[in-house]
C-alpha positions in Angstrom: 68.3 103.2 125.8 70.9 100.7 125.1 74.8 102.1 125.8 75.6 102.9 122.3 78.2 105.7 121.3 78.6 106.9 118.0 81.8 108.2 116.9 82.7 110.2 114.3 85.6 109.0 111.9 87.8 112.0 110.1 89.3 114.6 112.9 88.1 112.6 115.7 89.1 109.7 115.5 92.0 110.3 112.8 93.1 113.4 110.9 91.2 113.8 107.9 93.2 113.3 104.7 90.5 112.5 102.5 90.0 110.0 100.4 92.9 108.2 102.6 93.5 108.9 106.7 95.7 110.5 108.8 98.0 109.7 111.2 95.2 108.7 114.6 94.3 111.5 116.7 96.4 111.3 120.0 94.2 110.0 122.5 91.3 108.2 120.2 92.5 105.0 120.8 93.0 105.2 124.5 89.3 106.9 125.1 87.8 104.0 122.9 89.6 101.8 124.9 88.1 103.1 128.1 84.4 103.8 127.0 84.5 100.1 125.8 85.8 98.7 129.2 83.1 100.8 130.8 80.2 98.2 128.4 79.6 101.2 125.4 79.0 99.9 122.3 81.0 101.4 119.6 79.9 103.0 116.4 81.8 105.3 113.6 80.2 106.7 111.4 81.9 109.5 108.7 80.4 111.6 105.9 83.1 109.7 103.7 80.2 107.4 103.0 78.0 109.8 101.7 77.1 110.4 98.1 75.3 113.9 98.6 78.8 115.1 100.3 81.3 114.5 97.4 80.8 114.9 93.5 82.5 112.6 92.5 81.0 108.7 92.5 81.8 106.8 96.1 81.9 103.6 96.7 80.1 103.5 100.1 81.1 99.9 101.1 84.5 100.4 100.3 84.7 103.5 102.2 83.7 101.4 105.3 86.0 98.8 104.5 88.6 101.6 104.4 87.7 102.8 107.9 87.5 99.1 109.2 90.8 98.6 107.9 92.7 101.5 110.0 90.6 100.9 113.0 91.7 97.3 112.7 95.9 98.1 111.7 95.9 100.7 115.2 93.9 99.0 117.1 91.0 101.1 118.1 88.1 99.6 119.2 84.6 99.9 117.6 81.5 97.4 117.1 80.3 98.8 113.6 81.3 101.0 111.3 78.2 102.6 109.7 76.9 103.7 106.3 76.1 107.4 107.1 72.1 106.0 108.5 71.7 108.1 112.1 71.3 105.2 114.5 69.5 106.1 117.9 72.3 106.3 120.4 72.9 107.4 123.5 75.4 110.5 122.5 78.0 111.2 119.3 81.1 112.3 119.4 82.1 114.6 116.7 84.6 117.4 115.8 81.6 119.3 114.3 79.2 118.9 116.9 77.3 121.4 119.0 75.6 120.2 121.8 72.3 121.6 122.5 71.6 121.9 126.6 68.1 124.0 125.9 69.8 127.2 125.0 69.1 128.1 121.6 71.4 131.7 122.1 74.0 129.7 123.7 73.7 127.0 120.4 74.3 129.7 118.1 77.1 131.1 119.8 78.9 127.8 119.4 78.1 127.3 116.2 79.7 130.6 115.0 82.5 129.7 117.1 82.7 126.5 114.6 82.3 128.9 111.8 85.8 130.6 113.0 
């Protein structure tokens, strides 16, 4: 599997203050930096590109070029930014995610944790 990462875009990688961005999320930048040193291939991805999440019409393509655009003015790293498709990779980093270690009691105990 090639070294892809895929990294979530609101509250991970900048605070979420939909349909603009927040201030960078203190340490993004720095851990991009590093997994890119280290050869990983950088994807974001966000939900900001998705129809079926908002009500309202969204412009997908701008919403990448608006992601492009901050990534670019504070100089984080990334390869793409993507259009909500699930690309194979080889993890995701994500303020929503559980991750799933073959423990289905242990999944749903993190989930609720989520949940508040």
């Amino acid at each position: 599997m090639s070294k892809i990462i895929c990294v979530d875009f609101d509250n991970t990688v900048c605070d979420s203050k939909f349909p603009n961005e927040g201030p960078p999320i203190n340490g993004a930048k720095e851990a991009l930096e590093e997994l890119k040193r280290d050869g990983w291939e950088i994807h974001i991805l966000s939900c900001r590109t998705s129809p079926s999440v908002y009500k309202y019409p969204i412009d997908r393509i701008e919403q990448v070029r608006k992601m492009e655009q901050f990534l670019k003015e504070n100089n984080i790293p990334f390869d793409k930014v993507l259009n909500m498709d699930k690309p194979i990779a080889y993890c995701y980093i994500d303020d929503r995610a559980v991750a799933f270690r073959g423990d289905w009691k242990q999944a749903i105990i993190d989930v609720k944790k989520l949940n508040g």
